[in-house]
Wavefront OBJ file of the C-alpha trace (Angstrom):
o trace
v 28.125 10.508 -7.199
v 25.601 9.777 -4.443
v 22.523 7.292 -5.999
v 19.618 7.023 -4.477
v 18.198 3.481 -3.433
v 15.438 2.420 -5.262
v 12.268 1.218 -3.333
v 11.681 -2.380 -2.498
v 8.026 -4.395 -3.142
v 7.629 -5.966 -0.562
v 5.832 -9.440 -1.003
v 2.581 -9.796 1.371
v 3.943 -13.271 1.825
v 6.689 -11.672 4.054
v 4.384 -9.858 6.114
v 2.289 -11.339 9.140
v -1.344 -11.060 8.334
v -2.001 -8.028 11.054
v 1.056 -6.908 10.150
v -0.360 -6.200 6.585
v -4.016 -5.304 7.859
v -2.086 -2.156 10.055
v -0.269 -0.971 7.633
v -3.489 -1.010 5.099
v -5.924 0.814 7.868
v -2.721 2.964 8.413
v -2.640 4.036 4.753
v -6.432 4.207 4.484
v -6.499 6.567 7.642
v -3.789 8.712 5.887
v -4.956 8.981 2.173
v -8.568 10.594 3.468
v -9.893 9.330 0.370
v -13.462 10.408 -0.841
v -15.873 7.573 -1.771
v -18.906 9.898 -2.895
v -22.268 10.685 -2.104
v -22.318 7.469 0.333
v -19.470 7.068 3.274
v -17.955 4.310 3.824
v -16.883 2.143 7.087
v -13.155 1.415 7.718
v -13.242 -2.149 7.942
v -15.223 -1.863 4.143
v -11.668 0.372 3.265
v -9.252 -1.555 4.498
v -11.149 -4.607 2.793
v -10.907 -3.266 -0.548
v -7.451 -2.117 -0.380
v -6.234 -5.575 0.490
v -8.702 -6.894 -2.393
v -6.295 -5.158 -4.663
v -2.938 -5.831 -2.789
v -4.100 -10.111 -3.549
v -4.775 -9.054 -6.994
v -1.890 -7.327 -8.165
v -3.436 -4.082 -8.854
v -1.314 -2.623 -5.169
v 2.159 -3.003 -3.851
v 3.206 -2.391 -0.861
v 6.566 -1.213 -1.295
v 9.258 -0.127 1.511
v 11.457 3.314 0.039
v 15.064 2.871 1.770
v 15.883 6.623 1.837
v 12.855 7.704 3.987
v 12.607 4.641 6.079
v 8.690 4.453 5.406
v 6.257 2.046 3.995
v 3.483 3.220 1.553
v 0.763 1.363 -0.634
v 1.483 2.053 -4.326
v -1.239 1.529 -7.214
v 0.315 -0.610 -10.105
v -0.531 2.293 -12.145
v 2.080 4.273 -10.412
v 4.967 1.674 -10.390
v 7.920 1.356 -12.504
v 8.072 -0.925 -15.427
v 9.689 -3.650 -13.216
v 6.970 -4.796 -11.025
l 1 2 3 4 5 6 7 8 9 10 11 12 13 14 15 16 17 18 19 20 21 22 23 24 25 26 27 28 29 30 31 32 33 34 35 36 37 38 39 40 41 42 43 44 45 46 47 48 49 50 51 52 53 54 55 56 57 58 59 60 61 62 63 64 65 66 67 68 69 70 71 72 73 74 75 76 77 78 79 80 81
């Protein structure tokens, strides 16, 4: 039987500071997310998603089968994070 390997949180503690602010404007760039009636910069983005990556409320998490790196909301995660 062939088991998939489970993603891995990666702590931002492991991960140079520019290291983590790339792969944040990286995932802001890709989600295209809408902020409303008013648009909003990058930097103000990137700053918010890294707000929520200190607080707990993100993970950045690396998935072993695909070999990629995404930005997962806690709401999203499994029970043991």
């Amino acid at each position: 039987m062939d088991e998939r390997p489970s993603p891995v949180v990666i702590a931002l503690d492991e991960l140079e500071e520019k290291t983590l602010e790339g792969l944040v404007e990286a995932f802001v760039n890709r989600e295209g997310t809408d902020y409303g009636a008013t648009e909003r910069n990058l930097d103000d983005k990137v700053m918010d998603v890294l707000r929520q990556l200190r607080r707990g409320e993100a993970f950045v998490v690396f998935d072993p089968e695909t070999e990629s790196v995404n930005i997962v909301p806690k709401r999203e995660m499994p029970d043991t994070a």
